[in-house]
LUMKEPA-642713 format. One record per residue (C-alpha): x, y, z. Coordinates in steps of 0.25 Angstrom, whole numbers, plus 5000, padded with zeros to 4 digits. Example, Ala and Ser with C-alpha at 12.3 -4.5 7.8 and 13.67 -1.06 7.14 Angstrom:
BEGIN
504949825031/505549965029/
//
This chain:
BEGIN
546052175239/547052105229/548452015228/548651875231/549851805234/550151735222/549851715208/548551615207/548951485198/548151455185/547251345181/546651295168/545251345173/545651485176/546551565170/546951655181/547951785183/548251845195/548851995197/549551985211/550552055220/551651965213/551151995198/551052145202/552552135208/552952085195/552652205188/553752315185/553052445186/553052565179/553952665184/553252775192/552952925188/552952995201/551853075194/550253045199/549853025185/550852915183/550752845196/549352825192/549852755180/550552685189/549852655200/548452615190/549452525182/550152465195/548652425201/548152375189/549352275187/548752215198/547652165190/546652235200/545252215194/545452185180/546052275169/544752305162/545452295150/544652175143/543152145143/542852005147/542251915139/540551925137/540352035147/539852135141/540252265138/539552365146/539452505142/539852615149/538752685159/538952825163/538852845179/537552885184/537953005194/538053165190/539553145189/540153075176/541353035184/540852985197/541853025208/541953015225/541853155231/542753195242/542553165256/543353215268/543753175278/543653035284/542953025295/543452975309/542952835314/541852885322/541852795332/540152745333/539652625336/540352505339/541552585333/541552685346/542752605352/543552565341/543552705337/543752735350/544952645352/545552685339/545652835341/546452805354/547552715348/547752775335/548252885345/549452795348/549852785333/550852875326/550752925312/551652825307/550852725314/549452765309/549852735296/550452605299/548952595304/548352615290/549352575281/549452415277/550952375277/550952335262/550552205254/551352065259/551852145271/550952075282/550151945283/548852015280/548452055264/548252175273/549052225284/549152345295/550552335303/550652315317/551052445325/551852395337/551952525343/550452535346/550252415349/549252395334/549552255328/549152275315/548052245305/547752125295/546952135284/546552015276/545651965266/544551905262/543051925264/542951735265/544251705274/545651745276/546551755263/547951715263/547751615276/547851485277/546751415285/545651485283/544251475277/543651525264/542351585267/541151585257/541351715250/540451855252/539551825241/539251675244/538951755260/538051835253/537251735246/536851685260/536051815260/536351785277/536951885285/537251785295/538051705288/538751825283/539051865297/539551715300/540551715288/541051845293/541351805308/541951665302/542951735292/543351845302/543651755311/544551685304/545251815300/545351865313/545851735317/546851755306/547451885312/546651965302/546252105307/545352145294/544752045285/544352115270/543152075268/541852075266/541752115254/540352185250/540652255237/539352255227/539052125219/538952245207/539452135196/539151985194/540351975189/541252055200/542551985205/542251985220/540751975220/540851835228/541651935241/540552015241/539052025246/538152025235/537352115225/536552175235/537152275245/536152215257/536452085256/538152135255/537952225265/537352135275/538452025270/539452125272/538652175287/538752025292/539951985286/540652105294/539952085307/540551955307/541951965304/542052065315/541451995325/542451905321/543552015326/543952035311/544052185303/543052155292/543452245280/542152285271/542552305255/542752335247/542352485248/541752495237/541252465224/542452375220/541552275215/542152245203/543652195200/543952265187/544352395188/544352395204/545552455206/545452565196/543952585193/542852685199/541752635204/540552745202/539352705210/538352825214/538052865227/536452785231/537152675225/538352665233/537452675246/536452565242/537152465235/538652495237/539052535249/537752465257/538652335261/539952435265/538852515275/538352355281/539852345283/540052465290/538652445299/539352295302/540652375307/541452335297/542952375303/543652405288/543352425276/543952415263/544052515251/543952465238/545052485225/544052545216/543752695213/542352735218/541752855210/543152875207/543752885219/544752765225/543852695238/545252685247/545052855245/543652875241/543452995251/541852985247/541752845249/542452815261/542452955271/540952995265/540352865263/540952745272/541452845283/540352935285/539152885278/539252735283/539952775296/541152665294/542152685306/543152565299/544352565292/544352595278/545552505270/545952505256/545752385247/547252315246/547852435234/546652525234/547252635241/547652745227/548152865239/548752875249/548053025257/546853025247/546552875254/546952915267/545953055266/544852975260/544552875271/545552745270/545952695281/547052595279/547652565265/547952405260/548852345259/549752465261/550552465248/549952565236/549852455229/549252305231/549652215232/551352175231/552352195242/553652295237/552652415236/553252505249/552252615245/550952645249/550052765249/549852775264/551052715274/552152835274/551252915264/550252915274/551052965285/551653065274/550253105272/549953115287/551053215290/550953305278/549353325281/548653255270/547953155277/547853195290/548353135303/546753125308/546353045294/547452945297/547152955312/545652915308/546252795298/546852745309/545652755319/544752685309/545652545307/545952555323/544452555326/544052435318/545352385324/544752385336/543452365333/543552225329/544452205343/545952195336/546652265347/546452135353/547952085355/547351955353/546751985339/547551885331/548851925322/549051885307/549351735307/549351725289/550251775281/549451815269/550651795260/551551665264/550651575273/551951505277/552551635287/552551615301/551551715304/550651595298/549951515309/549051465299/547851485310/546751375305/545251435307/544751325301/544851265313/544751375322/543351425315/542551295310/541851395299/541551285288/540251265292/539951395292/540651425277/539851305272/538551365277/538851495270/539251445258/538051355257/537151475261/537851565249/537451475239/536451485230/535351395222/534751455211/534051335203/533651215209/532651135200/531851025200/532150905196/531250785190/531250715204/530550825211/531850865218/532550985214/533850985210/534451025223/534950985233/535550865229/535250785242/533550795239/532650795251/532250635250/533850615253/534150575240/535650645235/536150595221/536650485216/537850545207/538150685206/539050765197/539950875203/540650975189/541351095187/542751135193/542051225204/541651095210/542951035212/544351085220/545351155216/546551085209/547351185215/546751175229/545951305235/546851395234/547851355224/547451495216/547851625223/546651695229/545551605224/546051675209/545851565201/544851445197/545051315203/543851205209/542551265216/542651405218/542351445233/542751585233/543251695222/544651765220/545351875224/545751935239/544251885243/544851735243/545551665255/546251525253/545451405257/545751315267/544851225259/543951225249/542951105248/542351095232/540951045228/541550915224/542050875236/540950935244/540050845235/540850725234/540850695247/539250735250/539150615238/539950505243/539050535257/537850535249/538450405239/538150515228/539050475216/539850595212/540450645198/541250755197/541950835185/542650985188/542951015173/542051125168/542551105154/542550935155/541050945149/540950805145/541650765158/540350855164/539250785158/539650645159/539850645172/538250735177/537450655166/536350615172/536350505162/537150425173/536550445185/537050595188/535950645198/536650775198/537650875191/538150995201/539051095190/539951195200/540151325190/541051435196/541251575193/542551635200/542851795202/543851885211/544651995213/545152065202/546752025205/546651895199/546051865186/545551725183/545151675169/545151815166/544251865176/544751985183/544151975196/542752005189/542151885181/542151895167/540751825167/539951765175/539751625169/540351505175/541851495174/542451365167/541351345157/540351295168/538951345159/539751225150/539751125163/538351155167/537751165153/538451015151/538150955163/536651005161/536550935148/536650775155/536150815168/534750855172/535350905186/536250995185/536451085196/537451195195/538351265207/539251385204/540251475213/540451605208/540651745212/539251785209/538251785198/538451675187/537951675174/537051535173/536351575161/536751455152/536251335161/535451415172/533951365163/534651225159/533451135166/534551035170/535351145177/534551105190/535151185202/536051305202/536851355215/537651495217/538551445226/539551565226/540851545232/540751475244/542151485250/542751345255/541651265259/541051275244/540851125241/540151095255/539351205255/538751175241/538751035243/537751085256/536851165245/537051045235/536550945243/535551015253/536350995266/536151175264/534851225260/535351335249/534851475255/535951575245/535351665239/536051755226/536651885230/536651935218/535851935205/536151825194/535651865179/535551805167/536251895158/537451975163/537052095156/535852085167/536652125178/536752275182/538152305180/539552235175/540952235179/541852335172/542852255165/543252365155/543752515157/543152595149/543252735155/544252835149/545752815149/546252855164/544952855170/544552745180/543752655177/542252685179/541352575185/539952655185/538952575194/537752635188/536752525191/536452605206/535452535214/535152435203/536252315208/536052165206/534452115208/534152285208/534552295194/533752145190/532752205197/532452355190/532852315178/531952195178/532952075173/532651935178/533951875183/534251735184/534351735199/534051845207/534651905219/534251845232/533751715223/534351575228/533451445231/533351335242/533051185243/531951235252/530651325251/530251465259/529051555258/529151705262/527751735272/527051865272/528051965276/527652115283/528452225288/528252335297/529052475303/529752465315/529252585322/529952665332/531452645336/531252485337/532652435332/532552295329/533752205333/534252145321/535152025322/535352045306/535352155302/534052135298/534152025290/533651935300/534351805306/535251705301/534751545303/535551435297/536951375298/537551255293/537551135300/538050965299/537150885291/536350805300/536650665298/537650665287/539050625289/539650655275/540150795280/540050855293/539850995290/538650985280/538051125278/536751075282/535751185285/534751185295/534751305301/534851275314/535751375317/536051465329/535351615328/535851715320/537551765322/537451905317/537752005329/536852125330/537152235321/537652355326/537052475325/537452575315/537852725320/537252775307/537952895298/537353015292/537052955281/536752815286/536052865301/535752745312/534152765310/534452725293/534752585300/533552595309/532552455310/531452515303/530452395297/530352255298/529752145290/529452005294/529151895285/529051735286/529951615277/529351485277/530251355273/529251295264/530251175259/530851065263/532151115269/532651195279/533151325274/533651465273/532751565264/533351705262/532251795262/532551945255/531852075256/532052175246/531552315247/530952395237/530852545238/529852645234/530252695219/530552825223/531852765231/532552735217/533052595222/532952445215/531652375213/531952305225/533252305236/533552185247/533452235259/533452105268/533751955269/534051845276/534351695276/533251625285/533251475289/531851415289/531551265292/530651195283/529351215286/529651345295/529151495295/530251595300/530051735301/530751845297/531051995301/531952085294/532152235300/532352345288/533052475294/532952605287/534052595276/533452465271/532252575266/533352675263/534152715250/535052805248/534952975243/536253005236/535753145236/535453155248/536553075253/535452995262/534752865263/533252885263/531852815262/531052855250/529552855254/528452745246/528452615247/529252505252/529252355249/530052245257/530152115246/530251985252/530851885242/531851755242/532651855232/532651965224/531551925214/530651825223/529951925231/529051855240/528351955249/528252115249/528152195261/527652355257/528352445268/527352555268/527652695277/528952725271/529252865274/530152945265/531552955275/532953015274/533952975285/
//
């Protein structure tokens, strides 16, 4: 989704340009041929004054040119074959009743009304981004749609949640699952029907706009985000929307370019997290602007009757992303269920066209889309409708107005004091954060955490860099996040909500020193150098220097500093390897903190000796000074682990963003995935290049050794119950600092926690393609941790799956994890439950997911590369499903 409400202000650190409803309004436009060739014209010139994922006109700085790499299928111009009809909701499962239900009332609507039913009203025409209008005479109230994927956008009083990415890096599913039910809560309490979100599009590029919405470089660890997520926004009474379907993982391009990915591809890396979502019940799902194999995902026939309908059984709504719909009958044929925001085009008011609406009805009477494909349109939004209990009369009405928060219809409902969630938000933020370097210092301590474990905290500390302080604008003093100013808590774009508050590292540590009598310095000018060292020289009695670096990214609508959505590069903004390299040169313990939408670039200060510590922290929504301050100091032992790969040279990643077009004039751009199982720590690994971190890497103030580990069959039907999924459960919450006054809600960890929150899954009916047996408990491995330091703490163990070579798949694929407390000095066991499509991959030609015989090997390790203990998983018999 695009648009804001208006056009974001400018500051001297960010140059900032912003295509919105109001710059698109002022716009005369061309006058329109009547003939198709020229409305394409049109219509392509139209969207793309929009500013929708770039131009692709201009290579940015020091990325390099890639060459142009042919598409690895028989076909030299991939395409989408043809796939009729859509299939009727089938009414299994848990969805038997709400299919049930659906059928019946849909009876009572007549053909004007059923396109009401899936027809939005028209951008600025209700108080949701999103909206389904109330049909009185059938007594149906209506649907709001709102974003995000981290809290309610365009509302006042609510919260900003850590962001997906951050969620991922807990590598918990149960705190997935928390963060789900606390953000549909407040939607729901909100009067929204569908939040838009999560988001679990592929981490293909470091340099992607919305990586820090999504789940990560590896689709098991996005899919059971994504899996969690879901199960807990609906148990919340919420419509969670899964998106965006699929492959709109980059912003350049997005809205006119192909994505080409092969069939075993799309299955295994792809389309995995979308299949989680659909086991989790998502109620909707959203289709994405870009083409896929050349054909548009709101009328991909292929991709949503073959794939999402039939082959992963989904019995939701299908809804176009805000302007993606480009037909009106071909969309309608090909699977959509309901077209946002209604116009043709997004997103201004004045439009009063759109491709369905009166078209639709037009198209239902002449017998081009017919009355049972509407009929069935209409079935699937009514059944998630009612799956989620929003028949209810009680179910709360719309109580915003996304665009003038001083309406009536505004009651300004305050779930920050309804839901006391910042607790919670702290401890995900704290668990999403990632140390990567922690050394020793001459005192036998290392550098981390400040407060060391004889009680000693320092006696001056430096704070410096802008993303440390607050924003001289206040939080939300630029449009949709789509700017820099102060410490960056989340990215920009339609994934953004505005904060209720945002509390910055400085102030976070300002007050933990005047507790502690800490002297405390602070600069935020990344370009003030000689301000930087006079003020961490150790030379005075500086103890410490804590740099904050910040690297900012978001949806391709709003360009800032000249980054269209996609960053340009992936070094600090602002001159910050200037700020560390200076601080570094007068202080012996420099420790580094960076928020960022993913993978940095540390290359020019990572080896510095004086560089002592360096922390991920990602983007932890409004609790980002506490939360750190929690890690900083020691009050939260750091558990986060990467979710994605870090290199040392950007030409060592897999892939790139495509910034430039060069296909021939009036083709669409092509954006050819080639790099087919070979994704993120895949690719490291068969090709052999030593990254600078790894995936699954991340370190602790605490030590943990992995015991012998052994796995065994499970014979017979024995069907194990599995709280997790298989992932095992959840210890570990944040709790008040014992003994400390200075701040009541110190994200202390001691894992004293009550037992795992996830529900029991439900069981999946199973497909052709994907049968109930594929997801069968088939093997079990049990190993041991031991907390061998001298803290309490989480280790997040991680078990990789290596196949036999006639398989074809990556040196090595993760398979399970989990974030498991253990006490200092304890032992805890661990069980995971692998099914059978953990041992599976996927036969394009024969359109199946099989089991190749040979050997199997289960890798234990604390990531990636640090392989700890290996398990052979002998009697593999060669299956087809």
């Amino acid at each position: 989704m695009l648009a804001s409400i208006s056009r974001p202000l400018s500051l001297a650190a960010a140059a900032v340009t912003l295509c919105t409803s109001a710059s698109a309004n002022s716009h005369v436009f061309p006058p329109v041929d009547t003939s198709e060739w020229a409305f394409s014209d049109h219509y392509l010139w139209a969207r793309q004054s929009q500013g929708i994922g770039g131009d692709g006109t201009d290579q940015p700085p020091g990325v390099p040119f890639l060459p142009d790499i042919p598409f690895a299928m028989n076909d030299s111009f991939p395409y989408s074959p043809p796939f009729y009809p859509t299939p009727n909701a089938s009414g299994q499962g848990i969805w038997a009743e709400p299919v049930r239900k659906a059928r019946e009332y849909i009876q009572s609507f007549n053909l004007t009304q059923r396109v009401q039913l899936v027809t939005g009203v028209g951008w600025q025409q209700g108080p949701c981004v999103g909206n389904i209008a109330a049909i009185p005479e059938v007594g149906f109230p209506g649907l709001c749609l709102q974003d995000s994927p981290l809290g309610v956008r365009f509302a006042d009083n609510v919260n900003v949640w850590p962001t997906g990415l951050t969620t991922a890096a807990t590598f918990s599913s149960d705190l997935a699952y928390q963060r789900g039910k606390g953000m549909g809560r407040e939607h729901k309490t909100k009067g929204v029907n569908i939040q838009l979100g999560p988001g679990m599009n592929h981490h293909a590029f470091a340099a992607g706009g919305r990586n820090w919405e999504m789940g990560g470089a590896d689709p098991y660890l996005s899919g059971e985000s994504a899996y969690h997520t879901i199960k807990g926004m609906q148990e919340s009474g919420v419509q969670a929307c899964a998106k965006h379907y699929i492959g709109n993982d980059q912003e350049h391009f997005r809205n006119e370019g192909s994505v080409n990915i092969e069939a075993r591809a799309m299955r295994e890396i792809y389309l995995h997290p979308f299949m989680r979502s659909v086991q989790a019940d998502a109620a909707t799902l959203m289709a994405s602007y870009n083409l896929l194999n050349n054909s548009w995902s709101a009328q991909n026939s292929y991709q949503l009757n073959e794939v999402l309908y039939t082959e992963l059984g989904f019995q939701g709504a299908v809804i176009s992303d805000w302007g993606a719909q480009h037909s009106g009958v071909a969309s309608a044929n090909a699977g959509l269920s309901m077209t946002m925001p209604g116009d043709e085009l997004c997103c201004f008011t004045g439009q009063n066209s759109s491709f369905w609406g009166r078209n639709l009805t037009e198209a239902v009477n002449n017998g081009t889309v017919a009355a049972s494909q509407l009929e069935n349109m209409g079935v699937r939004i009514l059944a998630a409708w009612f799956l989620l209990g929003q028949d209810d009369p009680d179910y709360p009405k719309p109580n915003f107005d996304s665009f003038d928060l001083s309406t009536p219809i505004n009651k300004h409902v305050n779930v920050n004091k309804l839901y006391n969630t910042q607790e919670l938000r702290r401890h995900i933020a704290s668990a999403g954060t990632v140390l990567v370097k922690n050394e020793k210092k001459k005192n036998g301590y290392r550098a981390l955490p400040l407060k060391k474990p004889n009680g000693h905290t320092p006696n001056h500390l430096a704070v410096l860099g802008s993303d440390a302080g607050p924003a001289f604008l206040g939080a939300n003093g630029i449009a949709d996040r789509g700017g820099v100013d102060g410490t960056l808590g989340i990215g920009w774009g339609s994934g953004s909500a505005d904060y209720s508050y945002l509390i910055s590292p400085y102030e976070a540590l300002q007050g933990r020193a005047v507790f502690d009598g800490t002297a405390f310095s602070w600069s935020f000018d990344d370009y003030n150098l000689k301000q930087a060292k006079k003020i961490s020289d150790e030379r005075i009695g500086i103890d410490a220097a804590v740099v904050f670096l910040q690297s900012d990214s978001g949806e391709g609508y709003i360009t800032v500093d000249g980054n269209a959505g996609d960053r340009n590069n992936l070094t600090a903004w602002h001159a910050g390897d200037e700020l560390v390299k200076a601080v570094a040169s007068v202080q012996s313990n420099t420790i580094v903190v960076m928020h960022s939408p993913g993978q940095m670039d540390v290359e020019a200060w990572i080896e510095n000796p004086n560089v002592t510590a360096v922390i991920f922290a990602h983007m932890p929504g409004a609790e980002s000074g506490n939360s750190i301050r929690d890690v900083l100091y020691g009050d939260y032992v750091p558990s986060g682990r990467l979710p994605y790969t870090v290199a040392k040279n950007r030409t060592d990643y897999e892939s790139e963003v495509t910034y430039v077009n060069r296909s021939a004039p009036g083709v669409a751009p092509q954006l050819n995935y080639t790099d087919g199982l070979l994704v993120d720590y895949r690719h490291f690994d068969a090709k052999n290049i030593t990254p600078r971190f790894e995936f699954g890497f991340g370190l602790s103030y605490t030590s943990f050794e992995i015991g012998e580990a052994h796995g065994e069959w499970i014979n017979g039907d024995h069907n194990s119950k599995r709280n997790n999924d298989g992932h095992g459960k959840e210890h570990g919450k944040s709790h008040g600092h014992p003994g400390k006054s200075y701040d009541d809600q110190v994200g202390h960890d001691d894992g004293n926690s009550p037992p795992n929150t996830i529900p029991t899954q439900s069981p999946f009916v199973g497909t052709k393609v994907l049968p109930a047996s594929l997801f069968k408990d088939v093997y079990k491995l049990t190993f041991s941790i031991r907390n061998t330091g001298d803290y309490d703490g989480h280790e997040v163990p991680q078990a990789y799956l290596r196949f036999p070579a006639s398989a074809g798949e990556p040196p090595k694929v993760l398979r399970k994890f989990d974030r498991v407390f253990v006490p200092k000095g304890e032992t805890k066991e661990v069980t995971w439950i692998f099914n059978a499509y953990d041992f599976s991959h996927y036969s394009a030609k024969q359109h199946k997911w099989i089991r190749s015989e040979g050997e199997y090997e289960i890798l234990i390790g604390k990531s990636s590369r640090k392989i700890k203990r290996k398990v052979k998983v002998e009697g593999v018999k060669q299956k087809t499903t």
